[in-house]
C-alpha positions in Angstrom: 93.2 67.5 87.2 95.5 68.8 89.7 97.2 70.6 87.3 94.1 72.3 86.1 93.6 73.1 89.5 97.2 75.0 89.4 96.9 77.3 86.5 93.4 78.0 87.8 94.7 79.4 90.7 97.9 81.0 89.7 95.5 82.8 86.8 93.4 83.8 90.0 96.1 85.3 91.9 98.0 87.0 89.0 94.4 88.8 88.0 93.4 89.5 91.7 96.6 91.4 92.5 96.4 94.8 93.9 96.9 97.5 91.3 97.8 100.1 94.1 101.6 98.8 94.9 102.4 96.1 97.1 103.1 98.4 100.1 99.2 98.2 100.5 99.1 94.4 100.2 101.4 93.5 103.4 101.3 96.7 105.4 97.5 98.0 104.8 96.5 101.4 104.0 97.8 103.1 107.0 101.6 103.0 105.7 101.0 105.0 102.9 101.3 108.7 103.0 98.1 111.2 102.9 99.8 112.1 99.6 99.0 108.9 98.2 95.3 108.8 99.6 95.0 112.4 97.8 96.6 111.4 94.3 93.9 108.4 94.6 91.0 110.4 95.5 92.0 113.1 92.6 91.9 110.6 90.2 88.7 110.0 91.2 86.8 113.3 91.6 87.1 113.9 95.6 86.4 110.7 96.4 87.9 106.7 96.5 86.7 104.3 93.5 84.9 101.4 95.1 87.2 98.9 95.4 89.9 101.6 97.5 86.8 102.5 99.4 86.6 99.0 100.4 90.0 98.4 101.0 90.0 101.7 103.2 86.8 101.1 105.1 88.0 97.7 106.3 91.2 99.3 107.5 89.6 101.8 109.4 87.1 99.4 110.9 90.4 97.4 112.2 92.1 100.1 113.1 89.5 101.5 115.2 89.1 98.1 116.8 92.2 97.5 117.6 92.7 101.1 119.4 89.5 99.9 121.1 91.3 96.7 123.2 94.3 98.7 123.3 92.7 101.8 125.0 89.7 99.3 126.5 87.4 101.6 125.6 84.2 101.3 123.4 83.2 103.5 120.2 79.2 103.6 119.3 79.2 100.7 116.9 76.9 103.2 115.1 80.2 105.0 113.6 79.6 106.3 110.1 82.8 104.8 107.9 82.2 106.7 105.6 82.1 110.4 107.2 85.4 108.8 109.2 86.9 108.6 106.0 86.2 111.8 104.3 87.1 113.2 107.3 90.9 111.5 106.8 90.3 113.1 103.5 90.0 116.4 105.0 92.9 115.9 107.6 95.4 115.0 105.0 94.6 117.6 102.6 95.4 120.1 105.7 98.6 117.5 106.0 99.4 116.3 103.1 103.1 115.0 104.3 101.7 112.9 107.7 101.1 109.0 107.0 97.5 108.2 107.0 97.6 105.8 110.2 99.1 109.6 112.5 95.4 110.8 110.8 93.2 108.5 112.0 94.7 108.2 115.1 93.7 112.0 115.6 90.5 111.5 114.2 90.0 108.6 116.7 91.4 110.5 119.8 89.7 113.7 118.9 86.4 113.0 116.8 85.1 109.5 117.9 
């Protein structure tokens, strides 16, 4: 039974692997390059495919949080992830060298 229980998970682990390069496994999004972010979104006509969109969205939001204790300050918790994100879109187009995390801290200093 315990065995069972092994492959079982090793199976589960080897199939829920990120596709996207490890970098994004231990590091998150915002150690990529906006070059990265716009090779994604190209593949996928302007925009992320779902499962990047998730994977970015929950960056952001933790991102965005954790600028909030470090800066004690308090964004609307009304803030629309998704126009946050196409706007990183937009920023690294303009910047398609800068890491992703140098964009959304502008975005968060300037925008939110």
């Amino acid at each position: 039974m315990k065995r069972f229980f092994a492959v079982q998970f090793i199976l589960f682990v080897l199939i829920s692997s990120p596709s996207f390069g490890e970098k994004y496994t231990y590091f998150g999004w915002g150690a990529g390059s906006c070059a990265d972010l716009l090779k994604e979104t190209k593949e996928n006509n302007g925009l992320l495919d779902f499962f990047s969109n998730l994977h970015v969205t929950g960056w952001v939001q933790g991102y965005i949080s954790a600028m909030n204790v470090k800066n004690r300050k308090t964004i609307d918790e009304n803030v629309d992830f998704d126009g946050v994100i196409l706007e990183l879109i937009k920023r690294c187009e303009a910047e398609p060298m800068s890491e992703i995390s140098d964009e959304l801290d502008w975005i968060y200093k300037n925008k939110l």
